[in-house]
VONU-541226 format. One record per atom (N, C-alpha, C): residue number from 1; residue in one letter; atom name; x, y, z. Coordinates in pm, 1 decimal, always signed. Layout:
! residues N
<atom pos="NUM" code="A" site="CA" x="X" y="Y" z="Z"/>
...
! end
This chain:
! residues 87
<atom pos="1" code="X" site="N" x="+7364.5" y="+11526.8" z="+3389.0"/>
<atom pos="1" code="X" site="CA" x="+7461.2" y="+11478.3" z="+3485.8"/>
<atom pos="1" code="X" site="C" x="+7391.6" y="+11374.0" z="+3573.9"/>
<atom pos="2" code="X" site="N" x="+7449.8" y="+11225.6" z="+3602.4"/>
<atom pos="2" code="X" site="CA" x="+7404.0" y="+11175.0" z="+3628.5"/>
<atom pos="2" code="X" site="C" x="+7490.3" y="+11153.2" z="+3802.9"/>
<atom pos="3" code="X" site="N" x="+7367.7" y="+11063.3" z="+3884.9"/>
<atom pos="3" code="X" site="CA" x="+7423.0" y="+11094.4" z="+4053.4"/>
<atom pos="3" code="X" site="C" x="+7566.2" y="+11028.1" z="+4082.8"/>
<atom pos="4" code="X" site="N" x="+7615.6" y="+10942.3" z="+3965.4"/>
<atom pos="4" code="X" site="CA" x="+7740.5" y="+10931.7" z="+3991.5"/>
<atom pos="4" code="X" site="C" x="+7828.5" y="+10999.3" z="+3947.1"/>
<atom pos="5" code="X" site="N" x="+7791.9" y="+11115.4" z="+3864.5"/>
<atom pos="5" code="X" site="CA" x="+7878.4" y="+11184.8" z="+3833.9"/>
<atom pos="5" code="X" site="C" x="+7906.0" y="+11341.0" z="+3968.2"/>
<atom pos="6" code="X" site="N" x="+7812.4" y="+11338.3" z="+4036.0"/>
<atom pos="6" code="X" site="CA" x="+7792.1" y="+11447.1" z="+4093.5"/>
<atom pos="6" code="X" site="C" x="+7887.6" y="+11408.4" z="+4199.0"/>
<atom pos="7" code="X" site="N" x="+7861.8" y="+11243.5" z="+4242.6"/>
<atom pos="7" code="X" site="CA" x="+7971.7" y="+11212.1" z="+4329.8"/>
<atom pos="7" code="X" site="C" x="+8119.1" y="+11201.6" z="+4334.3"/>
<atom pos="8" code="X" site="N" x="+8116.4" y="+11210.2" z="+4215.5"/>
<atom pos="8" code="X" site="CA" x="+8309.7" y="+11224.0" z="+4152.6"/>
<atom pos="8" code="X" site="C" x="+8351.0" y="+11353.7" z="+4163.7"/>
<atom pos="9" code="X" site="N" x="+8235.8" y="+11457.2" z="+4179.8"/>
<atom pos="9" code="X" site="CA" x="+8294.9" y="+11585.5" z="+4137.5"/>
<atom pos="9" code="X" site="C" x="+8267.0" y="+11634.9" z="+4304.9"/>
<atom pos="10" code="X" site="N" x="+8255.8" y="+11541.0" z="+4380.7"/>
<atom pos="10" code="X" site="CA" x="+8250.8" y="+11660.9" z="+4572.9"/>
<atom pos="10" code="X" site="C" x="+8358.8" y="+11592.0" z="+4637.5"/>
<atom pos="11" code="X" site="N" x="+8430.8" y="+11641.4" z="+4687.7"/>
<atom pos="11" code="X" site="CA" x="+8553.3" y="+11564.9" z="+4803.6"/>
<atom pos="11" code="X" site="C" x="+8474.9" y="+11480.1" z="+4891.8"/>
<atom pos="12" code="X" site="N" x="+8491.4" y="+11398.8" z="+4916.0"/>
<atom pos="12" code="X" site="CA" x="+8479.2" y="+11341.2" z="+5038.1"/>
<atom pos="12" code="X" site="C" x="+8500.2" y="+11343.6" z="+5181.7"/>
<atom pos="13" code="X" site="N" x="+8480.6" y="+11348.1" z="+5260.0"/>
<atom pos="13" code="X" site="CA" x="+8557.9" y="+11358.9" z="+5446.0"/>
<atom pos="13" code="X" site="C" x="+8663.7" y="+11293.4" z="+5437.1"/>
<atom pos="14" code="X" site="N" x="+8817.4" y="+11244.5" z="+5482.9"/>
<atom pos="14" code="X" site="CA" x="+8848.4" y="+11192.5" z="+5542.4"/>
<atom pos="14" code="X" site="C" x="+8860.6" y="+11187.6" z="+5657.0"/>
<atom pos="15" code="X" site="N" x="+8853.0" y="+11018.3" z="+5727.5"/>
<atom pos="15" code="X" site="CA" x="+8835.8" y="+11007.5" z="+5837.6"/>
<atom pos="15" code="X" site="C" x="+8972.2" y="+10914.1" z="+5885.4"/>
<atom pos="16" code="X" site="N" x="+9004.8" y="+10995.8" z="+5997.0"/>
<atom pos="16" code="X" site="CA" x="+9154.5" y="+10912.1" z="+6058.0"/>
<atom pos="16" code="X" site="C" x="+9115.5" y="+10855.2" z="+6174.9"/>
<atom pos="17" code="X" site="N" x="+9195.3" y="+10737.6" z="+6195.6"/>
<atom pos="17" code="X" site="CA" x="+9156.5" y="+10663.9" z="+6318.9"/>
<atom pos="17" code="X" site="C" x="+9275.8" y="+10674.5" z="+6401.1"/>
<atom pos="18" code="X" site="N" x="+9244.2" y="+10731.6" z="+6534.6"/>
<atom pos="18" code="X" site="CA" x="+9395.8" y="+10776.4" z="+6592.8"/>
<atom pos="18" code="X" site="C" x="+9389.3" y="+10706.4" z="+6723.9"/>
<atom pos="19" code="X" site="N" x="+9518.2" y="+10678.3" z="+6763.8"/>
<atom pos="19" code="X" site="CA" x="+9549.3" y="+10556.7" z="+6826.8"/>
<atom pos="19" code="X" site="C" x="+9613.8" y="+10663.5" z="+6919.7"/>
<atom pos="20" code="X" site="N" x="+9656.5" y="+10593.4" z="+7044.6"/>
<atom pos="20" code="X" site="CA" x="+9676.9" y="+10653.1" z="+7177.8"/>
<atom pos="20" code="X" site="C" x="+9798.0" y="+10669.9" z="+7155.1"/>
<atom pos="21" code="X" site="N" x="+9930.6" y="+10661.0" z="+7065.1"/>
<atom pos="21" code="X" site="CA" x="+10025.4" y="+10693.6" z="+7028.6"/>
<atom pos="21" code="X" site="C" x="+10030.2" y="+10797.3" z="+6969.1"/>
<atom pos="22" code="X" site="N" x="+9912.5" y="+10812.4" z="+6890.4"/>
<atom pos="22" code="X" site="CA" x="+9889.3" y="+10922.8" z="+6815.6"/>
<atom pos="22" code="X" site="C" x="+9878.8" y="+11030.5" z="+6879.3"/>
<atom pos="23" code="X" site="N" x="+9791.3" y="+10986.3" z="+6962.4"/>
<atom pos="23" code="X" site="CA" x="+9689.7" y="+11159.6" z="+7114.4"/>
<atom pos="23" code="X" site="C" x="+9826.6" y="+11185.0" z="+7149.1"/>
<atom pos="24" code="X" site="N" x="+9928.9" y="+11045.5" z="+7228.6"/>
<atom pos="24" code="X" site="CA" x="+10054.6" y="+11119.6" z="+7272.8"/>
<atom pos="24" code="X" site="C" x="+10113.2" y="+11210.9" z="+7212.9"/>
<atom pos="25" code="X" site="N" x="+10151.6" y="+11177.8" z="+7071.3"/>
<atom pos="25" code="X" site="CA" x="+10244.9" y="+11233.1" z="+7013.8"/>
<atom pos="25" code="X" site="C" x="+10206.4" y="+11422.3" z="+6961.8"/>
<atom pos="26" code="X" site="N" x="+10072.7" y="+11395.3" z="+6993.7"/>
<atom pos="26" code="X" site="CA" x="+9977.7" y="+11542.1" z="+6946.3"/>
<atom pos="26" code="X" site="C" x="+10019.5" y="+11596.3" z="+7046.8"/>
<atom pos="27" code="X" site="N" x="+9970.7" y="+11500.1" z="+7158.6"/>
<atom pos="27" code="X" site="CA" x="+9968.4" y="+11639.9" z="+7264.5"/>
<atom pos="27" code="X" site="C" x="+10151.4" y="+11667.1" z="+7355.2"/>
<atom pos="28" code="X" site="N" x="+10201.6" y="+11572.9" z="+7328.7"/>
<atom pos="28" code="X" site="CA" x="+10355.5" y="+11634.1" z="+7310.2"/>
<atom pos="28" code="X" site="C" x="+10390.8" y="+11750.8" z="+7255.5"/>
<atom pos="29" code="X" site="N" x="+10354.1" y="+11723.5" z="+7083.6"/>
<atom pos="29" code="X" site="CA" x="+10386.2" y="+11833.8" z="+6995.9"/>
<atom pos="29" code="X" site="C" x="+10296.2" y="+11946.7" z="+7062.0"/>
<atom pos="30" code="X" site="N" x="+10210.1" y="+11980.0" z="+7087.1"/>
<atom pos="30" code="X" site="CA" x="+10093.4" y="+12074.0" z="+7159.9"/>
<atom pos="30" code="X" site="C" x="+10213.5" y="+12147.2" z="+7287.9"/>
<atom pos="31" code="X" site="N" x="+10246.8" y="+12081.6" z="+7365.5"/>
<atom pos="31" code="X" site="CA" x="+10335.0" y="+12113.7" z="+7460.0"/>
<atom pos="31" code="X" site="C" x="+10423.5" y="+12181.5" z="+7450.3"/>
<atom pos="32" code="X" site="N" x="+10479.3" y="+12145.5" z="+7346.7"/>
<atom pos="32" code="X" site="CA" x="+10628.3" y="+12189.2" z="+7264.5"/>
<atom pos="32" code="X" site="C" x="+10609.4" y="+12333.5" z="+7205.1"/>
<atom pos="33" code="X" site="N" x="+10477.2" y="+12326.7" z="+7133.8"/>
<atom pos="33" code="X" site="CA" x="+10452.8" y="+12471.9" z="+7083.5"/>
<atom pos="33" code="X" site="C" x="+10410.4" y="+12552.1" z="+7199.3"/>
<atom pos="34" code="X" site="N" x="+10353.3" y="+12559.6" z="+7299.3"/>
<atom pos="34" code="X" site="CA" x="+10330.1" y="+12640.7" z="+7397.8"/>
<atom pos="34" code="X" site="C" x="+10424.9" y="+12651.3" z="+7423.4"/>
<atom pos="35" code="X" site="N" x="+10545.6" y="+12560.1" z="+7479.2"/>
<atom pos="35" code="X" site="CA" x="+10673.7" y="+12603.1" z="+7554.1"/>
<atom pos="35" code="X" site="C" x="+10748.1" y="+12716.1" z="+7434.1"/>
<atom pos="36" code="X" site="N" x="+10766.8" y="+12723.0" z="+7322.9"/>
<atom pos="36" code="X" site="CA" x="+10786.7" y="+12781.6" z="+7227.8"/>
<atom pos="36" code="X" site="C" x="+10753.2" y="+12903.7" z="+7203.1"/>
<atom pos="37" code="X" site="N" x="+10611.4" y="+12945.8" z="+7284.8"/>
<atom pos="37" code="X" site="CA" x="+10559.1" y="+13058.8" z="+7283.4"/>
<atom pos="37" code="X" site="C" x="+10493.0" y="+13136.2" z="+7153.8"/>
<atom pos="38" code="X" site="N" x="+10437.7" y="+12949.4" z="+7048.4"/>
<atom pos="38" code="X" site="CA" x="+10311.5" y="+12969.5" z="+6955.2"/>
<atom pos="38" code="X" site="C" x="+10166.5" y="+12927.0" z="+7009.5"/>
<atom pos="39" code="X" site="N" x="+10154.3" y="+12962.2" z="+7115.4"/>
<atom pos="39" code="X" site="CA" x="+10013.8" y="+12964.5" z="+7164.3"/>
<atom pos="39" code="X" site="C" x="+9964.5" y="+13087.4" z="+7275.2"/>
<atom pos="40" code="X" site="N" x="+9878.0" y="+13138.7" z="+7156.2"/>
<atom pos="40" code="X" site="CA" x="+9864.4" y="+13307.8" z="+7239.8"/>
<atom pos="40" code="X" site="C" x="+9721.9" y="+13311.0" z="+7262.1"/>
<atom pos="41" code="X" site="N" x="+9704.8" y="+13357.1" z="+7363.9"/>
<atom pos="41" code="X" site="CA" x="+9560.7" y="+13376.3" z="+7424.4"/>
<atom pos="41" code="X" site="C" x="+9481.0" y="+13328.5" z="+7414.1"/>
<atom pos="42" code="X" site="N" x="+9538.3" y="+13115.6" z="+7425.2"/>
<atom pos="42" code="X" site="CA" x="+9478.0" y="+13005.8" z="+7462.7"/>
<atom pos="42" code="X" site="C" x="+9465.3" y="+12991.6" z="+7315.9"/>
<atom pos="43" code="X" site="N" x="+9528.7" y="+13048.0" z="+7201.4"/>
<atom pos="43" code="X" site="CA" x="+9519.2" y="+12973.9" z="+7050.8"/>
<atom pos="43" code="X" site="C" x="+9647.7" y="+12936.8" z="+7005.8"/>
<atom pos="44" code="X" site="N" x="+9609.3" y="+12843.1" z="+6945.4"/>
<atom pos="44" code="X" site="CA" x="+9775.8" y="+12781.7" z="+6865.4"/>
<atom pos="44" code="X" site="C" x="+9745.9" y="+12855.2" z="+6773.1"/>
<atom pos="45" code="X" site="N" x="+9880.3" y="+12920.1" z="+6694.9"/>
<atom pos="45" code="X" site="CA" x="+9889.9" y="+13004.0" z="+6596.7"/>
<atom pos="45" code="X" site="C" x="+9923.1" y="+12924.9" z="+6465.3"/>
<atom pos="46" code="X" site="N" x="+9960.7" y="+13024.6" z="+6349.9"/>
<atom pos="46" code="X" site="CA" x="+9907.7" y="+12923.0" z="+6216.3"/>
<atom pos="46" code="X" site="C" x="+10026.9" y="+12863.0" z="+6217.7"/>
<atom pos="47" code="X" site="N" x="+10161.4" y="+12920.9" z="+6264.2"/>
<atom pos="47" code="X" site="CA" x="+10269.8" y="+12825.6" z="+6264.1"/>
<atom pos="47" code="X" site="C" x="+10313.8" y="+12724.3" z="+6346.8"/>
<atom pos="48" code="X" site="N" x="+10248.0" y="+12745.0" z="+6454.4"/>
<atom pos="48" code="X" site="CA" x="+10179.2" y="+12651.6" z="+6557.5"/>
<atom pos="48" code="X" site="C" x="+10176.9" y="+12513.0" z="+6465.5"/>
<atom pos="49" code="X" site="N" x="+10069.8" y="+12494.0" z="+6421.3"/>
<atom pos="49" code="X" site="CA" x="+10030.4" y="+12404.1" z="+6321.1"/>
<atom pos="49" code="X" site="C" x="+10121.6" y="+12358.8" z="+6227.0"/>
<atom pos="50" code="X" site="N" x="+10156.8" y="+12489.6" z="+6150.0"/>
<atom pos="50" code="X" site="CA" x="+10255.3" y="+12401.3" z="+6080.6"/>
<atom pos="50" code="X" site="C" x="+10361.3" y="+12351.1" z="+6152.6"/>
<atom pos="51" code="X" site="N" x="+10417.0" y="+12359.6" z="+6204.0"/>
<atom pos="51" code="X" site="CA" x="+10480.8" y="+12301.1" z="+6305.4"/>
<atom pos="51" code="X" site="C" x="+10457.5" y="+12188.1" z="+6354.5"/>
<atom pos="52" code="X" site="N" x="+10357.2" y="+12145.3" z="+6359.0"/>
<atom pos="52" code="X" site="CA" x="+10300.9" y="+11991.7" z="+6488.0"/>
<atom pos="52" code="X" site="C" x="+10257.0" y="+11921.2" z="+6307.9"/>
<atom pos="53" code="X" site="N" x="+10203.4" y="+11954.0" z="+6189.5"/>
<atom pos="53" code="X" site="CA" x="+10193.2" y="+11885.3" z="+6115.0"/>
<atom pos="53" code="X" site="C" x="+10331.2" y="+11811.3" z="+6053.6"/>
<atom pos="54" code="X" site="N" x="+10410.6" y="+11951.3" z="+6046.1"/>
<atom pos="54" code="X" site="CA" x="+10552.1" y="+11857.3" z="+5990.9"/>
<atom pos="54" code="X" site="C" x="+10631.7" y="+11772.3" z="+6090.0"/>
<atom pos="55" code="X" site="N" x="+10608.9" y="+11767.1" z="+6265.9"/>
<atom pos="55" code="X" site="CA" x="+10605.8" y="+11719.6" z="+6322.9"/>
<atom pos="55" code="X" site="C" x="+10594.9" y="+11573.8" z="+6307.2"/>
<atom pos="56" code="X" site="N" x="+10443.6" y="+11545.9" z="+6332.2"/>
<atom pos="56" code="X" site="CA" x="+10380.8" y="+11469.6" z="+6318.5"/>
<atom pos="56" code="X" site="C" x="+10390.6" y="+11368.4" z="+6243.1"/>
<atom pos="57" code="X" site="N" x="+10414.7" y="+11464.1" z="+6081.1"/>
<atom pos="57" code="X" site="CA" x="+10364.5" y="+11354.9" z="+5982.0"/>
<atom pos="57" code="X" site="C" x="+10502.4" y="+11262.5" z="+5974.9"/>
<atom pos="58" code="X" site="N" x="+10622.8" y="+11361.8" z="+6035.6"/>
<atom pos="58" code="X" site="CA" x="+10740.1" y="+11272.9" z="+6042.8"/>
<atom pos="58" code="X" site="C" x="+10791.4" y="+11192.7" z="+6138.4"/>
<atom pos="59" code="X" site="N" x="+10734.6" y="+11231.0" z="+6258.2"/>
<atom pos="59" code="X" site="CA" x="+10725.6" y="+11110.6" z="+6374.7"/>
<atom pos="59" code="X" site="C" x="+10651.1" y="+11000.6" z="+6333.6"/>
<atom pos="60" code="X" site="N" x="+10543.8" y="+11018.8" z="+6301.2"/>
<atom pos="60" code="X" site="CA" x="+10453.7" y="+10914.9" z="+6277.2"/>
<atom pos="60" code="X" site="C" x="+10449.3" y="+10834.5" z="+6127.7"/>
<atom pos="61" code="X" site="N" x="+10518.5" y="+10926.9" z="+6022.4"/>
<atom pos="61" code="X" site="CA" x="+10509.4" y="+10867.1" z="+5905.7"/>
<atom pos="61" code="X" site="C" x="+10368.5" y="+10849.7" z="+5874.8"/>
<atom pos="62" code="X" site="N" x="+10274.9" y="+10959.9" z="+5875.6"/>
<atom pos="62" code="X" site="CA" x="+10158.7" y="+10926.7" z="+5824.0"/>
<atom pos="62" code="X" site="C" x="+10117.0" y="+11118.1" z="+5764.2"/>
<atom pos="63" code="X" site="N" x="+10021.6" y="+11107.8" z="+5638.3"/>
<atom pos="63" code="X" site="CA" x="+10025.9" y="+11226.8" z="+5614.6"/>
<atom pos="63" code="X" site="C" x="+9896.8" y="+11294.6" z="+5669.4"/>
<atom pos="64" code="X" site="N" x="+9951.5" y="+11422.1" z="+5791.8"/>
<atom pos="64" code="X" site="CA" x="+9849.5" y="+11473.6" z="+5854.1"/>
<atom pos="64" code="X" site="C" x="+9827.4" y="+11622.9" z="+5786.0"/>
<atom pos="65" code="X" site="N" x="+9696.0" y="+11686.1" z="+5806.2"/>
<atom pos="65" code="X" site="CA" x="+9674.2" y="+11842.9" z="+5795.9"/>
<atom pos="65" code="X" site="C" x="+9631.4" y="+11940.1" z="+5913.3"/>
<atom pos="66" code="X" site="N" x="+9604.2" y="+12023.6" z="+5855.5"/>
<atom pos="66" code="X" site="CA" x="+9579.8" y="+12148.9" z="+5948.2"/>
<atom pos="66" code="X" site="C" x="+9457.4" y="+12082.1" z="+6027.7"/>
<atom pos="67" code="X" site="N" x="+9371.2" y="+12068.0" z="+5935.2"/>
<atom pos="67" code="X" site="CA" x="+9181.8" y="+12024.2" z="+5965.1"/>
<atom pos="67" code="X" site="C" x="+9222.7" y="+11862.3" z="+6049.8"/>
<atom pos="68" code="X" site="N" x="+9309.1" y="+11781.4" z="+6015.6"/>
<atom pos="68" code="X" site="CA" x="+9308.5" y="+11651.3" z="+6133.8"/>
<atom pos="68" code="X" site="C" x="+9347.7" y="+11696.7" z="+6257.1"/>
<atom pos="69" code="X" site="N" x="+9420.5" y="+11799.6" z="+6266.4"/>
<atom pos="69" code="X" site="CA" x="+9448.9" y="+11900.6" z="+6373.9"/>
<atom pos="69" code="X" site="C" x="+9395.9" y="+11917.7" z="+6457.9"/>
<atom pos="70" code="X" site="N" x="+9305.6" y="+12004.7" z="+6390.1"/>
<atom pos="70" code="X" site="CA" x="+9228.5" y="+12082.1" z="+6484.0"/>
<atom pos="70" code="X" site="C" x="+9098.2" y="+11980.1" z="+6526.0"/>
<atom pos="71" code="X" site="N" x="+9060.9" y="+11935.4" z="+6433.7"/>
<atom pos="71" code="X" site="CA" x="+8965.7" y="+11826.9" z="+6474.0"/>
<atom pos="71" code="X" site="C" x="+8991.3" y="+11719.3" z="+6558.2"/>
<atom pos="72" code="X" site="N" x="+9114.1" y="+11703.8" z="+6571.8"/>
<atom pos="72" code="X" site="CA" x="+9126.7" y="+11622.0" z="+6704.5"/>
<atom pos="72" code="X" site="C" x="+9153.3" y="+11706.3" z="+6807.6"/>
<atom pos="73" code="X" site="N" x="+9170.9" y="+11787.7" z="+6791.3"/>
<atom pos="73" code="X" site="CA" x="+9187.5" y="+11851.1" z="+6950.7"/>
<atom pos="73" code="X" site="C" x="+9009.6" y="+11920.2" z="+7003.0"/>
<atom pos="74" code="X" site="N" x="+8941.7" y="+11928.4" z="+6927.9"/>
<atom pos="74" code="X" site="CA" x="+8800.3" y="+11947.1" z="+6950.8"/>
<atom pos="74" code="X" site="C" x="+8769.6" y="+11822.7" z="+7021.9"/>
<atom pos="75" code="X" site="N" x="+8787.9" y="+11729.2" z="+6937.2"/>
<atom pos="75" code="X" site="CA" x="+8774.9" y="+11586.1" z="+7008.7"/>
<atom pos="75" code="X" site="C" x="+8822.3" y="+11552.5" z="+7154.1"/>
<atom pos="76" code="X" site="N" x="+8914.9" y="+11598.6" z="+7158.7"/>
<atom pos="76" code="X" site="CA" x="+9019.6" y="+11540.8" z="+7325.1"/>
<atom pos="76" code="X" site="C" x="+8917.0" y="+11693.8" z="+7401.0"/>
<atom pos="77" code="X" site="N" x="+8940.1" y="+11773.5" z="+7368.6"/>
<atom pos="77" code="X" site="CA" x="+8874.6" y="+11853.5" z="+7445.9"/>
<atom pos="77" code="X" site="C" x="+8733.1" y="+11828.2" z="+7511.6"/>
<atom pos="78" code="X" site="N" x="+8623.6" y="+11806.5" z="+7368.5"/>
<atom pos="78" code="X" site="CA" x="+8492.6" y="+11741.2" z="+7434.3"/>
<atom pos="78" code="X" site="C" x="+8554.3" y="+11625.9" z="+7560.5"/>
<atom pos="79" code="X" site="N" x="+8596.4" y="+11515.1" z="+7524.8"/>
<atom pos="79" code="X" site="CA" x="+8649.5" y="+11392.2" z="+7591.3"/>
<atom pos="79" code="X" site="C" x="+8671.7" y="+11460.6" z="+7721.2"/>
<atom pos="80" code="X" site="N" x="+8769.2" y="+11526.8" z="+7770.4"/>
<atom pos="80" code="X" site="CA" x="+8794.2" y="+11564.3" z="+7821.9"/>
<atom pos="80" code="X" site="C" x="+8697.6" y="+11675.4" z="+7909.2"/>
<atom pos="81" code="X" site="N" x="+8632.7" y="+11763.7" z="+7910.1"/>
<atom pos="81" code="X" site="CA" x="+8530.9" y="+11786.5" z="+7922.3"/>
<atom pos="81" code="X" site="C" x="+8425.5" y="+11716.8" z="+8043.4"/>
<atom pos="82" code="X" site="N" x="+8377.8" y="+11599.8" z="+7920.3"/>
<atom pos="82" code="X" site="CA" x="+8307.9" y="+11496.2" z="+7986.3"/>
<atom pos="82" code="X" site="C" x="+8346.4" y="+11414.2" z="+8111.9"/>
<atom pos="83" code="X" site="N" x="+8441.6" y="+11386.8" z="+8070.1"/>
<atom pos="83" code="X" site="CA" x="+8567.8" y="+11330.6" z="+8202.8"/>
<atom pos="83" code="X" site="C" x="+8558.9" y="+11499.8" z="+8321.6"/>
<atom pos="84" code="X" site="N" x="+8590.2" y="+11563.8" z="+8306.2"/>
<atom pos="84" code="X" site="CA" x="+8607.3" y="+11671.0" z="+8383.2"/>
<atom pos="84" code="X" site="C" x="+8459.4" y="+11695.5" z="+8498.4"/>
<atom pos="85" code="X" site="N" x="+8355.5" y="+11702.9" z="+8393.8"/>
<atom pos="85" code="X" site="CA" x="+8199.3" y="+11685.4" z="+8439.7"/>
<atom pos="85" code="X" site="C" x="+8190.9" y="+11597.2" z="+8563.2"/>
<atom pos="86" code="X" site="N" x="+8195.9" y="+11490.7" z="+8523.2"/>
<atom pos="86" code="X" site="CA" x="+8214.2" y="+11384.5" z="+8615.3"/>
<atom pos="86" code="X" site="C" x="+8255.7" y="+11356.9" z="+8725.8"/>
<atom pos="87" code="X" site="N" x="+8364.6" y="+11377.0" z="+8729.2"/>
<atom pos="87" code="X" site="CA" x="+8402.1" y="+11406.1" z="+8861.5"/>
<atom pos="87" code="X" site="C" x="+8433.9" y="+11522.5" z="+8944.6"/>
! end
């Protein structure tokens, strides 16, 4: 097996580039599920998610998952965070 073959056979990362329309529209949908009463003891639940993905991918017309999810909200959180530190 040669090293380009090894590379055909592992997934790759994808990486999304999210635009401040995007954060809105997350953290809208984020809102929406708390008011909803799918976020329990500071966790969004699994339908939570599905929820803000089918959301999402149809507000925005772009195809999102569970893992762009959650990984952006790790993201706004650090961000946020840092911002918080600060002042």
């Amino acid at each position: 097996m040669t090293k380009h073959d090894v590379s055909e056979n592992t997934s790759e990362k994808e990486n999304m580039m999210w635009t401040e329309a995007m954060d809105n529209a997350f953290i809208q949908s984020m809102i929406t599920q708390e008011i909803n009463g799918y976020r329990i003891g500071g966790n969004f639940t699994t339908q939570a998610y599905k929820n803000m993905v089918e959301e999402l991918s149809t507000t925005l017309e772009m195809n999102f998952t569970k893992a762009h999810l959650k990984n952006r909200l790790k993201t706004l959180k650090n961000r946020f965070s840092a911002w918080y530190d600060m002042f």
